[in-house]
N, C-alpha and C positions, 0 to 999 in steps of 0.2 A: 703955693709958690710954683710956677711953671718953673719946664725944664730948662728953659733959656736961661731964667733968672736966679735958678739956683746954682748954673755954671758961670754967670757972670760975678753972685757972690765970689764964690768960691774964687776966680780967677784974681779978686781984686783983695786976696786974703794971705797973709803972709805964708799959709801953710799951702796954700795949691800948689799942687807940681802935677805935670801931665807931659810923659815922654812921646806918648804914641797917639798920633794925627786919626783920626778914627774913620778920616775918608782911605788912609794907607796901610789902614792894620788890616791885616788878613788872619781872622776869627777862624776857630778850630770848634768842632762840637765833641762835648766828654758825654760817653757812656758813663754812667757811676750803676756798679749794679751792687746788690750785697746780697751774700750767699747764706741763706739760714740754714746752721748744721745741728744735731744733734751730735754730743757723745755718747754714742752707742756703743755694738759688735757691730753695726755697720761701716765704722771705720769712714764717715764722711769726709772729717777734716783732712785725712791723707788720703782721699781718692780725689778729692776735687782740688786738692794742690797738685797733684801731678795730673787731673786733665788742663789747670790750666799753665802749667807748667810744660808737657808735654805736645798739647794738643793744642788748646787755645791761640798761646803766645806766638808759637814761630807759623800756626796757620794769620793766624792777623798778618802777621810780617809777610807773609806771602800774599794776602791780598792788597795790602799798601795801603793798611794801619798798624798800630801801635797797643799793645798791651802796657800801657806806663806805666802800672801802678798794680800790685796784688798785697792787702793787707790781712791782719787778721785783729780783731777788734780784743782790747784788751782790756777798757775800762770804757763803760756804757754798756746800756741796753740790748740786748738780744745776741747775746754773748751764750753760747760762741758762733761766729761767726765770720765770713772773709770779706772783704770789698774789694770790686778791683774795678780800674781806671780804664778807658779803652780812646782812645785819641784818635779822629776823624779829620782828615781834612779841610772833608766839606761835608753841606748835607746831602750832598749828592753820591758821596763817597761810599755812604751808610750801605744804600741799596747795592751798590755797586759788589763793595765790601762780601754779603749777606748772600749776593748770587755764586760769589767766586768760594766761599765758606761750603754751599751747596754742593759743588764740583769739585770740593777738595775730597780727593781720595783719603790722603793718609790721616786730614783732620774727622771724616767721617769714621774711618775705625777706631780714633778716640775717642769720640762722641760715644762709640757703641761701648766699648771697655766703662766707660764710667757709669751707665746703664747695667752694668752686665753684674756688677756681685750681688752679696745678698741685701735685700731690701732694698732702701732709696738709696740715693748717692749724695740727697739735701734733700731738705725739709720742704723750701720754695724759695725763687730768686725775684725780690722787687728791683726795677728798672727804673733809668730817668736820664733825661740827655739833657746835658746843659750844654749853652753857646756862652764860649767863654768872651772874659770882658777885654775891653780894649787894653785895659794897663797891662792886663798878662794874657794874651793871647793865645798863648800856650802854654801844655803841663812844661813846668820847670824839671828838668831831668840832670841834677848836679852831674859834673865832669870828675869828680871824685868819688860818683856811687859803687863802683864796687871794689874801692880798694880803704874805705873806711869802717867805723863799726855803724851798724843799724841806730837811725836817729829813730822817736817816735812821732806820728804825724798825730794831729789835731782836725776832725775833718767837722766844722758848724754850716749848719745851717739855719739863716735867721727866714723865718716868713713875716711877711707885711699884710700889712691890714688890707692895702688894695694895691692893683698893677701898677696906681700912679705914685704911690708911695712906693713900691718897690722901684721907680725907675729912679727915687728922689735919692736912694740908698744908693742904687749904683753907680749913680753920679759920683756920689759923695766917697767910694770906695777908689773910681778910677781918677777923681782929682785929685784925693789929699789924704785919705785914709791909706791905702796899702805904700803910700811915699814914708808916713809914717812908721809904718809896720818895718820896714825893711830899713829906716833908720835908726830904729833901738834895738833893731837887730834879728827881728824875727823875720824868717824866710818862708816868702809864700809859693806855694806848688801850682796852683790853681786858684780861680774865680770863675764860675759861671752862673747864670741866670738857667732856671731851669724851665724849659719848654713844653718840656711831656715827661709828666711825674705826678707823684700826689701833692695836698697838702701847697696847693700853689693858690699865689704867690709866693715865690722865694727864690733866693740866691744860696749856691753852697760855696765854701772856700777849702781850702787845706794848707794849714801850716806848717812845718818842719823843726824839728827843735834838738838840740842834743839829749836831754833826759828830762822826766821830768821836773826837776829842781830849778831846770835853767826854763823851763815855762812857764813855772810860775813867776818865776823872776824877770822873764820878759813882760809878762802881762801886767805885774805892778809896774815896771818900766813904764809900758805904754799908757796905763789909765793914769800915769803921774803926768805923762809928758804936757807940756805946756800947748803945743800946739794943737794936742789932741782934746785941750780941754777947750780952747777958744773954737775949733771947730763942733763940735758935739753939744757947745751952748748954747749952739743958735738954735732959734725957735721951731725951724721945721726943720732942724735935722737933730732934734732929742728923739732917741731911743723910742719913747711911748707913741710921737708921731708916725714914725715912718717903722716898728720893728714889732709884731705883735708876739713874738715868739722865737727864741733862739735853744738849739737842740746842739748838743756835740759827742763824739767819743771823739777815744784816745788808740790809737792804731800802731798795729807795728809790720814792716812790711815783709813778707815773704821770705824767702832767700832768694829765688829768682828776679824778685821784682826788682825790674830801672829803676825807679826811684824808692829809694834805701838809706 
């Protein structure tokens, strides 16, 4: 099924919904990085919260990006460990960004302090920038994040069989799938397509929940829901088609991190 024809389905289907005009959305790229720590006497997990609490964060802010997100992995693999979010404007911004990081004095004495005790400060940090999707163009940053208590996030990543299968997905994500998500109540942070990373093709997301009790309870919500079931049965948008591989942890965010 081409692209045209799977958003013409989709358009002529009681579940499509599509807010944002995709010649008028203006796409942001997420850094997602994850920090592998050991619990050591090296004290990793508290020296790299406060470089990127200290150092990281308000240097972003002064080059004119954004730290959104700092978590730390509580349920999945490679525990223990942090992930955090870094929001770009553009892809231009990146370099831009990465020169003015260079020339920052006070963020370069951070950098040295985190270097500086004994042994490592992390184990090794994987990388991978994704270009978010039309439906959520941007990290979602609640207007109540720091005067609530800490939700836990959900961050999956599904990989596709091939780049045309994963375009098939993300169609189907920005037409009628996250319309769904956000009407049995689950709140999404992010959706991006990831452009330089591993393990590609693939799309990552991150969902937001109050605990985990109301997660699961949103997820039977969602794989009950009617509409999600008439979408999901059609022929090229089952799972097996267009999803060779779906990975998640369960995260919980920092004390500094915006979204919280």
């Amino acid at each position: 099924m081409e692209r045209r024809e799977l958003l013409a389905a989709l358009a002529a289907s009681a579940v499509f919904r599509s807010d944002a005009d995709p010649a008028t959305v203006t796409k942001t790229y997420l850094e997602l990085k994850t920090w592998h720590l050991h619990s050591t006497h090296e004290d990793q997990p508290a020296r790299v919260a406060d470089y990127l609490e200290n150092g990281l964060s308000p240097a972003l802010a002064r080059a004119g990006a954004k730290l959104a997100g700092a978590f730390s992995n509580v349920i999945g693999p490679g525990s223990p460990s942090y992930v955090t979010l870094t929001e770009y404007a553009s892809f231009a911004d990146i370099e831009q960004v990465i020169t003015k990081l260079v020339a920052d004095e006070p963020y370069q004495r951070e950098l040295a302090k985190l270097g500086s005790g004994a042994g490592l400060p992390f184990v090794r940090v994987d990388s991978s920038l994704l270009r978010s999707f039309d439906r959520v163009p941007r990290a979602v940053i609640p207007d109540s994040a720091e005067r609530r208590a800490p939700r836990i996030f959900e961050l999956r990543t599904y990989e596709s069989q091939t780049f045309t299968t994963l375009a098939r997905k993300i169609a189907m994500f920005n037409t009628a799938e996250i319309g769904i998500f956000e009407r049995v109540g689950m709140r999404p942070v992010f959706f991006g397509e990831t452009i330089i990373g591993s393990n590609q093709p693939n799309l990552t997301y991150m969902l937001s929940f109050d605990d985990l009790a109301a997660r699961d309870k949103l997820w039977h919500d969602f794989g009950a829901d009617a509409d999600w079931k008439k979408l999901s049965s059609q022929p090229q948008l089952k799972d097996p088609e267009i999803v060779a591989n779906i990975s998640n942890v369960i995260l919980r965010p920092l004390t500094f991190s915006a979204i919280r």
